[in-house]
C-alpha positions as CSV (number, residue, x, y, z in Angstrom):
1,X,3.5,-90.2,-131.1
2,X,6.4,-90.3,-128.8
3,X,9.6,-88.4,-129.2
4,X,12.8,-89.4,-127.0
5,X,15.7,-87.5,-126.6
6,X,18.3,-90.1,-125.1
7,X,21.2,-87.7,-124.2
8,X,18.2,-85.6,-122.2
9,X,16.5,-88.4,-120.9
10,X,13.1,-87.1,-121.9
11,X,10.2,-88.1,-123.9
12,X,7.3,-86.5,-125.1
13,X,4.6,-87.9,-125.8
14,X,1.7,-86.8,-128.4
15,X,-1.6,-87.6,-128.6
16,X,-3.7,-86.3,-131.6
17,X,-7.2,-86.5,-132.6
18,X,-8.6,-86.9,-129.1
19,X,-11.9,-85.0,-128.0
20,X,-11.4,-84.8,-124.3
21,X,-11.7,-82.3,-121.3
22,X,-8.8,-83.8,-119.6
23,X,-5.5,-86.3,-120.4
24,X,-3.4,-87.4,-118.2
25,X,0.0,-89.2,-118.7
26,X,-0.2,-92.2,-116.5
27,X,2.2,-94.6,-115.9
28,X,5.4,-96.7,-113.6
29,X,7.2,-93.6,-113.8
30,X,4.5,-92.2,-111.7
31,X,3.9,-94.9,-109.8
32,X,0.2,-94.8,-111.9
33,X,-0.7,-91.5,-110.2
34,X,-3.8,-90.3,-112.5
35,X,-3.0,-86.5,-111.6
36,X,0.9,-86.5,-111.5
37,X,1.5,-85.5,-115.4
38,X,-1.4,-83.5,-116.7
39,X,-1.1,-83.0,-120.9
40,X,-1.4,-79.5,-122.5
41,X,-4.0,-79.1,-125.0
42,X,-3.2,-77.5,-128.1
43,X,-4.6,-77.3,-131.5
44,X,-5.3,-81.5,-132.4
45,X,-3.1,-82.7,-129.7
46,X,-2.3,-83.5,-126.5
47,X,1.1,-83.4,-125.4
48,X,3.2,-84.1,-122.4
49,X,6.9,-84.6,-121.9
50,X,8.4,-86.0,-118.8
51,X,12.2,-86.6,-117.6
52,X,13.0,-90.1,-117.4
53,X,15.9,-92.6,-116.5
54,X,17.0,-95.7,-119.4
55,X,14.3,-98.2,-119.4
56,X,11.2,-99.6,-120.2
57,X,7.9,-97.7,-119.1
58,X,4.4,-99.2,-119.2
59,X,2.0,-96.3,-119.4
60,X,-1.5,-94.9,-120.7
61,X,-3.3,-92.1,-121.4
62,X,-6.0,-91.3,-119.3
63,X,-8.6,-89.0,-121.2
64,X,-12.0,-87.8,-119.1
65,X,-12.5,-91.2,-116.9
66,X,-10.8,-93.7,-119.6
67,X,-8.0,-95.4,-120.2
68,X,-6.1,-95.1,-123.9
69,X,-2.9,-96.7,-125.1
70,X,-0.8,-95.1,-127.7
71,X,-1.0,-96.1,-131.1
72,X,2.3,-95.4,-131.4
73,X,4.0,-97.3,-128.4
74,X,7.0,-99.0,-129.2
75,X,5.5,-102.4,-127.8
76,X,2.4,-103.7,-125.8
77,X,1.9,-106.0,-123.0
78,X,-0.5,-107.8,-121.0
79,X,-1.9,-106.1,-117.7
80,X,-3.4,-107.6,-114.8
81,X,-6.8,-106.3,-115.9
82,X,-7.0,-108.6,-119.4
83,X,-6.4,-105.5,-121.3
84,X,-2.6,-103.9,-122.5
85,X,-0.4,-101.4,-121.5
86,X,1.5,-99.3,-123.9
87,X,5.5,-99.8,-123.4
88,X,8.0,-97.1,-124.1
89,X,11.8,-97.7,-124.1
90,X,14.2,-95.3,-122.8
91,X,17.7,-96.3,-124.3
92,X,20.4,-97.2,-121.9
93,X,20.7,-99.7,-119.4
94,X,16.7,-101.5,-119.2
95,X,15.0,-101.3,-115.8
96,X,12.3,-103.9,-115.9
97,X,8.7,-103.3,-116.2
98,X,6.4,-103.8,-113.1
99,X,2.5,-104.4,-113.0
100,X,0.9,-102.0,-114.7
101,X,-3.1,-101.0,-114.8
């Protein structure tokens, strides 16, 4: 599930029903760095939320050495690899997406 808040610029992201040791958020807002936004583990979920200017933002989940899109991403597009990224959209002025993983 993903949340926005336009006026805060943030979004938080939810990811439920996940048996993993480790998710990370993952993404062109952080350049794809696997480690940059770790997600707290509660009860069901995972959950992360993140700061971010108006645009789109490819981005995955990456839980214990694999990648995951979110079922709830507001679109998905190709990747490089043959696979999809998830997409979310920050309202506001766009910022184009670049290559994702």
């Amino acid at each position: 599930m993903i949340q926005i808040s336009p006026k805060a610029k943030k979004v938080s992201f939810v990811l439920s029903d996940v048996k993993a040791q480790r998710v990370f958020l993952v993404g062109d807002f952080n350049n794809w760095d696997k480690t940059e936004h770790p997600m707290k583990k509660t009860k069901n979920n995972w959950k992360a939320e993140i700061k971010i200017p108006s645009g789109e933002y490819k981005f995955k989940y990456w839980a214990d050495g694999n990648w995951m899109n979110d079922p709830s991403a507001h679109k998905y597009v190709p990747n490089v690899y043959g696979g999809e990224d998830s997409v979310v959209v920050m309202p506001g002025i766009a910022k184009s997406t670049r290559e994702g993983k």
